[in-house]
C-alpha positions in Angstrom: 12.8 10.3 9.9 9.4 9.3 10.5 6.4 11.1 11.6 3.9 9.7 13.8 0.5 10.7 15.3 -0.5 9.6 19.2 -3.5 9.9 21.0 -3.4 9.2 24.7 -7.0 9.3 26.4 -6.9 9.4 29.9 -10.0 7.5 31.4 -11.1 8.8 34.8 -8.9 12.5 34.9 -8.5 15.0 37.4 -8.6 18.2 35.8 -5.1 19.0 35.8 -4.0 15.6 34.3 -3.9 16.7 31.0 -1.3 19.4 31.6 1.0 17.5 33.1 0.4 14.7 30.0 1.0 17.5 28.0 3.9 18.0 29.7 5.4 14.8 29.9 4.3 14.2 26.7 6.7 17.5 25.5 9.3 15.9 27.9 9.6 13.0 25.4 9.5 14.9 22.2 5.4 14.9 21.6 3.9 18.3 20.1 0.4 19.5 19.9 0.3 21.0 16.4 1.7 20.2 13.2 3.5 22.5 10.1 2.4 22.5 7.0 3.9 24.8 4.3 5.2 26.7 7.5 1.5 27.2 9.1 1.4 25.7 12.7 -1.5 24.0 13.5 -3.8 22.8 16.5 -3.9 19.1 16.8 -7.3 17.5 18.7 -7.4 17.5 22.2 -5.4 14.7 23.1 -3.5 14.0 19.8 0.4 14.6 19.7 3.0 14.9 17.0 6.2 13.5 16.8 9.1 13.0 13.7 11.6 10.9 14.8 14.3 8.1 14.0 12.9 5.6 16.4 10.9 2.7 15.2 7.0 2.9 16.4 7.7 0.4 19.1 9.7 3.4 20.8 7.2 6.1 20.0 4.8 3.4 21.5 6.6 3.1 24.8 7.8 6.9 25.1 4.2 8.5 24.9 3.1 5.2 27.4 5.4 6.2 29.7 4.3 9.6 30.1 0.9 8.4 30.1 1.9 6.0 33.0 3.6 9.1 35.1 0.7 10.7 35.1 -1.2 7.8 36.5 1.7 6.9 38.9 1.2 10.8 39.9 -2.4 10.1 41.5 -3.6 6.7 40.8 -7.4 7.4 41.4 -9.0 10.6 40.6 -10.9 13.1 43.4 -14.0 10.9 42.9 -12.1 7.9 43.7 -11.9 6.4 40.8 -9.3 4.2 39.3 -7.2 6.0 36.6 -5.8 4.2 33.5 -5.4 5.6 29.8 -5.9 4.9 26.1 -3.5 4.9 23.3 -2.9 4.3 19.8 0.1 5.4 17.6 -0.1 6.0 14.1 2.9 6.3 11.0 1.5 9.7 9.1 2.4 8.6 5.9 0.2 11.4 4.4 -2.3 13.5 5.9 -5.2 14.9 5.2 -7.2 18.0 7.6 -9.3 20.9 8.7 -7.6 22.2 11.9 -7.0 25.9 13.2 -3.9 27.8 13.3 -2.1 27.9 16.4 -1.4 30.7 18.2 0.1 29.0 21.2 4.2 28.2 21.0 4.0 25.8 23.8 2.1 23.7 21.6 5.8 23.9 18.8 8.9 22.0 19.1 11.7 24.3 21.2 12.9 26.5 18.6 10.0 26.6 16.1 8.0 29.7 16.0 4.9 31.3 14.6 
């Protein structure tokens, strides 16, 4: 298994975009925080987690995909504004960070808890 780290900006939001990324992010088997040594933790605003068997090309697609339904959702925002979105996925290898505890399950994998 492979674990890799996915940020999906989303350039010209409503403010409720982001739960529904999150959401559809979740959907597809992205997390907002990460375990170490059994300590949940926050991930940046934006960043997502996911360990999986799939090669990065499918990571890639999954979290564009969910970025893409959000977009689909409401293609320009209240200000009428086109909506599009950033992202870059990353193999975590090792890591390295300074990041609070979580105290919000939604934010875990189904099944994990605090």
């Amino acid at each position: 298994m492979t674990t890799y780290t996915t940020r999906v900006e989303l350039v010209n939001p409503d403010p409720d975009d982001y739960e529904l990324l999150h959401q559809e992010m979740r959907d597809k088997e992205f997390y907002r925080a990460i375990n170490f040594c059994g300590v949940w933790h926050d991930l940046p605003t934006a960043e997502y987690d996911r360990t999986s068997a799939a090669l990065l090309s499918q990571i890639y697609s999954d979290a564009g995909a969910a970025a893409q339904a959000v977009i689909n959702n409401k293609p320009v925002n209240n200000k009428q504004e086109k909506k599009d979105y950033y992202l870059l996925v990353t193999e975590a290898v090792e890591r390295a960070y300074t990041l609070p505890h979580t105290t919000d399950v939604a934010k875990l994998p189904p099944g994990a808890s605090l």
